[in-house]
Z-matrix of the N, CA and C atoms (Angstrom, degrees):
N
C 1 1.450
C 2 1.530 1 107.47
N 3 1.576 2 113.61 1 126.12
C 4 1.383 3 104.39 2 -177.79
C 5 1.857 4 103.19 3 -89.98
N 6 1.142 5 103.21 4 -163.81
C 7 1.534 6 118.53 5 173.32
C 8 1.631 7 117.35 6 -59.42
N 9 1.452 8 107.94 7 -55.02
C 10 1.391 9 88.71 8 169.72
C 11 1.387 10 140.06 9 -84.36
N 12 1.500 11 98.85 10 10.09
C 13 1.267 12 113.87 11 -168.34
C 14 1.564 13 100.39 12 -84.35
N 15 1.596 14 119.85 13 -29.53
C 16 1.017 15 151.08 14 -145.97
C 17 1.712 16 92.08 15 -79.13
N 18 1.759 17 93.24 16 -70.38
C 19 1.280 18 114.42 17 -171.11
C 20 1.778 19 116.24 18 -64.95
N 21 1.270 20 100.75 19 -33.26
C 22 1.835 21 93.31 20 152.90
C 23 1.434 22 110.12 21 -75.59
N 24 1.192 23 147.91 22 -43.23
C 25 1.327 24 119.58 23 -156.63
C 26 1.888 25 100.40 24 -81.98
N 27 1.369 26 121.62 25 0.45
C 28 1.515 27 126.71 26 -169.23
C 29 2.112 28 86.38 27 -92.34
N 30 1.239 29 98.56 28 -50.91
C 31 1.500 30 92.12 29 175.45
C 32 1.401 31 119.03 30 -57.76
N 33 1.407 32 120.85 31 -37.36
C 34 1.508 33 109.93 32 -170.38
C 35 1.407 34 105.37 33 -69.31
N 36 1.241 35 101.71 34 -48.37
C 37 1.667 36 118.06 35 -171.12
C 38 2.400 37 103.52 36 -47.06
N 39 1.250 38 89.70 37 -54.80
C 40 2.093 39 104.90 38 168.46
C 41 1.878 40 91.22 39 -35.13
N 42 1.474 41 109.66 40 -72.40
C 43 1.392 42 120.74 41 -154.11
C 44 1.625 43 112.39 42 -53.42
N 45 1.798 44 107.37 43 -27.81
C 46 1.711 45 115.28 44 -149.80
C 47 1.867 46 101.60 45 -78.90
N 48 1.163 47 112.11 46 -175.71
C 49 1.114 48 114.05 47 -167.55
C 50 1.991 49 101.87 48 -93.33
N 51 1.278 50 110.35 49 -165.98
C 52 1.320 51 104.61 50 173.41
C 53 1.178 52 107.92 51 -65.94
N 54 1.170 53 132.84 52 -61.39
C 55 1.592 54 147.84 53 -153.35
C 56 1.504 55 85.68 54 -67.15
N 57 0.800 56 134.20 55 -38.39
C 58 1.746 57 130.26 56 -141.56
C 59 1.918 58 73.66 57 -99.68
N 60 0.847 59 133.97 58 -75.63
C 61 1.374 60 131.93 59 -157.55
C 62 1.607 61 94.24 60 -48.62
N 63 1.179 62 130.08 61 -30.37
C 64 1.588 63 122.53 62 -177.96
C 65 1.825 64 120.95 63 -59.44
N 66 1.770 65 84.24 64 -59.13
C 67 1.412 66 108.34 65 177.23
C 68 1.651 67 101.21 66 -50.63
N 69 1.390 68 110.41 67 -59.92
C 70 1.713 69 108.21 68 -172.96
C 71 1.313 70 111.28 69 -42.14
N 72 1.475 71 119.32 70 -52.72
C 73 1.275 72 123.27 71 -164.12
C 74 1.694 73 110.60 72 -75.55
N 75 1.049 74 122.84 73 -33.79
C 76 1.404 75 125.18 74 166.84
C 77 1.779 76 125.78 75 -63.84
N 78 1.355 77 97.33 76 -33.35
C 79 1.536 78 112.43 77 163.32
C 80 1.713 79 103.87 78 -52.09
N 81 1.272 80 98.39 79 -53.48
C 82 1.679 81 101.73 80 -153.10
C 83 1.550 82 89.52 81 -74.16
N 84 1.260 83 149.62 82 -17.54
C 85 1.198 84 149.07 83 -174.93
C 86 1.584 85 111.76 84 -85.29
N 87 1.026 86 101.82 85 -33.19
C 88 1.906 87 117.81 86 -174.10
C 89 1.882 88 79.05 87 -84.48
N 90 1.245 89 143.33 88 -79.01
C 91 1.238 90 126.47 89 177.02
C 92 1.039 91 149.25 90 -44.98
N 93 1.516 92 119.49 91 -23.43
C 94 1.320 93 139.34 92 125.20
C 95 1.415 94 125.41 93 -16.33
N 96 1.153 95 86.68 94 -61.21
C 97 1.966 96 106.21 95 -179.84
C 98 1.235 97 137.43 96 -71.64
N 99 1.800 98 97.56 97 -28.65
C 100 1.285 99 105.42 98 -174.21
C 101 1.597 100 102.49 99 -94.25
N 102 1.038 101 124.18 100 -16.64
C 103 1.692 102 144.34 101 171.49
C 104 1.240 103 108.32 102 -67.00
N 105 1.513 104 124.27 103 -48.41
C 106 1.707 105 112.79 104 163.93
C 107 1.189 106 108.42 105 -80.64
N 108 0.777 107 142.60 106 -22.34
C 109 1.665 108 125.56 107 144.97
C 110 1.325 109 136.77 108 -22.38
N 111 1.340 110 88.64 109 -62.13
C 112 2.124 111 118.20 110 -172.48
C 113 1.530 112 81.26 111 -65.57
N 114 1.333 113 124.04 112 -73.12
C 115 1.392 114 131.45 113 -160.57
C 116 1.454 115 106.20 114 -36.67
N 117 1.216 116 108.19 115 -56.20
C 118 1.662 117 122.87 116 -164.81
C 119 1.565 118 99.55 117 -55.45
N 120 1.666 119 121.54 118 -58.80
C 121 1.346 120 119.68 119 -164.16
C 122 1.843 121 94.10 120 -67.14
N 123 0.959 122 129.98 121 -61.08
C 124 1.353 123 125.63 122 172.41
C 125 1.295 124 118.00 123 -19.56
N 126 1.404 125 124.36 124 -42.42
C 127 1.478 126 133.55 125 -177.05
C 128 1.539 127 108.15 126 -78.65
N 129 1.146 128 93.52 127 -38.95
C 130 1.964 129 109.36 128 172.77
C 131 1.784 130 101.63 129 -57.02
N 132 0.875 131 102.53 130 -56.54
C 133 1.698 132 115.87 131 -163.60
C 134 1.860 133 92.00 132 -67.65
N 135 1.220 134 111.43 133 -49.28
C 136 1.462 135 92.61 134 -163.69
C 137 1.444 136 115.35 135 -77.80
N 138 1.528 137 98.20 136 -14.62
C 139 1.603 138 104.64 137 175.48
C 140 1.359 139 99.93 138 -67.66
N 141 1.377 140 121.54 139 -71.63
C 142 1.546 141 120.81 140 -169.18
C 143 1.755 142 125.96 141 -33.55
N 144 1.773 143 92.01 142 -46.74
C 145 1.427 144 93.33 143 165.77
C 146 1.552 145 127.95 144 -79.50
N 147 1.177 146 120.32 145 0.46
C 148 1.475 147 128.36 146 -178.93
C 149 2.170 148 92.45 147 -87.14
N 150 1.291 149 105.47 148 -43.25
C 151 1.584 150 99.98 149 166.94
C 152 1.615 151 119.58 150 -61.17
N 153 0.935 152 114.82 151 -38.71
C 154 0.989 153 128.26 152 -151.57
C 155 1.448 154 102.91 153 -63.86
N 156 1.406 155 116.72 154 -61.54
C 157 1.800 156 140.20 155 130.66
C 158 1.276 157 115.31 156 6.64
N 159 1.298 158 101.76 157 -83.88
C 160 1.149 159 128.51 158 -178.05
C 161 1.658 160 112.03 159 -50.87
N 162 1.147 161 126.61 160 -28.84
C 163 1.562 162 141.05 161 -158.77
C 164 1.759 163 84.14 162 -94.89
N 165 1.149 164 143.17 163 -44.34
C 166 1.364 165 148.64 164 -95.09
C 167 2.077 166 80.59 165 -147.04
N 168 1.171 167 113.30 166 -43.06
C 169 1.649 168 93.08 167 175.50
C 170 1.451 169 107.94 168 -123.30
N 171 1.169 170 119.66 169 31.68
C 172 1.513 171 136.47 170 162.67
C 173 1.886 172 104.57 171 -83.44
């Protein structure tokens, strides 16, 4: 997400109703979450294959 992408979704979120400001903000938390997730196994994966390499011209 760049900056203005940022700065519209901070405006829509200003404009939305209560309920709607809840849902938004809980979205962005469940996406949050599931992104350090992704990230984390990614780090797993690149470690494993950086051994893996490593095992392989040792």
């Amino acid at each position: 997400m760049n900056e203005e992408d940022k700065k519209i979704f901070l405006e829509d979120f200003r404009k939305a109703d209560l309920q709607g400001k809840v849902d938004m903000w809980f979205y962005a938390l469940e996406q949050a979450s599931l992104w350090e997730e992704i990230i984390a196994e990614i780090a797993d994966i690149a470690q494993q294959d950086q051994m893996k390499q490593t095992v392989r011209k040792g």
